[in-house]
MIKE-488726 format. One record per residue (C-alpha): residue in one letter; x, y, z. Coordinates in steps of 0.001 Angstrom, whole numbers, plus 500000, padded with zeros to 6 digits. Layout:
// residues N
AXYZ
...
// end
This chain:
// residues 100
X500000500000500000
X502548502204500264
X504196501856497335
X501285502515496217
X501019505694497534
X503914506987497165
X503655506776493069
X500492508878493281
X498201505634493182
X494920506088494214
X491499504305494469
X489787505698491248
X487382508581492323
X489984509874494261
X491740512958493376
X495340513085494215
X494951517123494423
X491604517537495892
X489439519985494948
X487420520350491154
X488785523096488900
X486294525818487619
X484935525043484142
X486803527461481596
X484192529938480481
X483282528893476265
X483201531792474072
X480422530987471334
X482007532465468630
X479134531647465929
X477134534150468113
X479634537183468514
X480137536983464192
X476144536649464252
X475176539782466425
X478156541876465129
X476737540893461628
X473858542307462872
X475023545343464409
X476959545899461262
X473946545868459175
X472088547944461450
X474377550752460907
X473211553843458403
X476530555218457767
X478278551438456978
X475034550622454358
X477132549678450785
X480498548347452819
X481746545153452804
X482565543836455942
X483540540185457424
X483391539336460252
X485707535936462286
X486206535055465944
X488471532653467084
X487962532390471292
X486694536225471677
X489293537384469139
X487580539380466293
X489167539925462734
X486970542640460141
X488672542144456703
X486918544066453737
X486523547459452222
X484501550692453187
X484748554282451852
X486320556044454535
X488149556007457711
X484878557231459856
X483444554095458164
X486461551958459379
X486637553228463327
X482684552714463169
X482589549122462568
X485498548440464826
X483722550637467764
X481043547840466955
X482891545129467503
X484503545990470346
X481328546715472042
X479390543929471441
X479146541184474381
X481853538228474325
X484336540283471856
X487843540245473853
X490215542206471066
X489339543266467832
X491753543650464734
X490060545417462351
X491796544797459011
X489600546826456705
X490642548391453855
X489573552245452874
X489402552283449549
X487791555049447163
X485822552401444963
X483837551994447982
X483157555154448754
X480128556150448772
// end
């Protein structure tokens, strides 16, 4: 039994460390891209831009093309303050074919 023991042998249901360890809160990423989708559309002054969306774990990429940098900061203002988001990296392009 002690030999045993000492190699960190236990009965199973025991735990060698006691104690359970807090579930890791699970970012739904699906949902963030859905309601900043949403948001995005939503938005007067971003109507005729093309913006994607992605989230990996809270972590928000835009990619795409609007008409101006007001356009740009607005739909990463969007992002950043919808629920879940942890960092947005907004990757959009300004370019003048998209301008409105």
């Amino acid at each position: 039994m002690l030999l045993a023991l000492g190699l960190g042998v236990w009965p199973s249901g025991c735990s060698m460390f006691g104690g359970k360890k807090p579930a890791a809160h699970v970012v739904n990423d699906s949902a963030i891209v859905a309601r900043i989708k949403h948001r995005l559309a939503q938005a007067p002054e971003l109507e005729g831009t093309q913006v994607e969306v992605h989230s990996a774990r809270g972590i928000v990429e835009l990619t795409g093309r609007v008409g101006s940098l007001a356009q740009k900061s607005r739909a990463g203002l969007i992002a950043a303050s919808t629920a879940e988001v942890a960092q947005v990296h907004n990757d959009v392009v300004i370019s003048a074919a998209t301008a409105q």
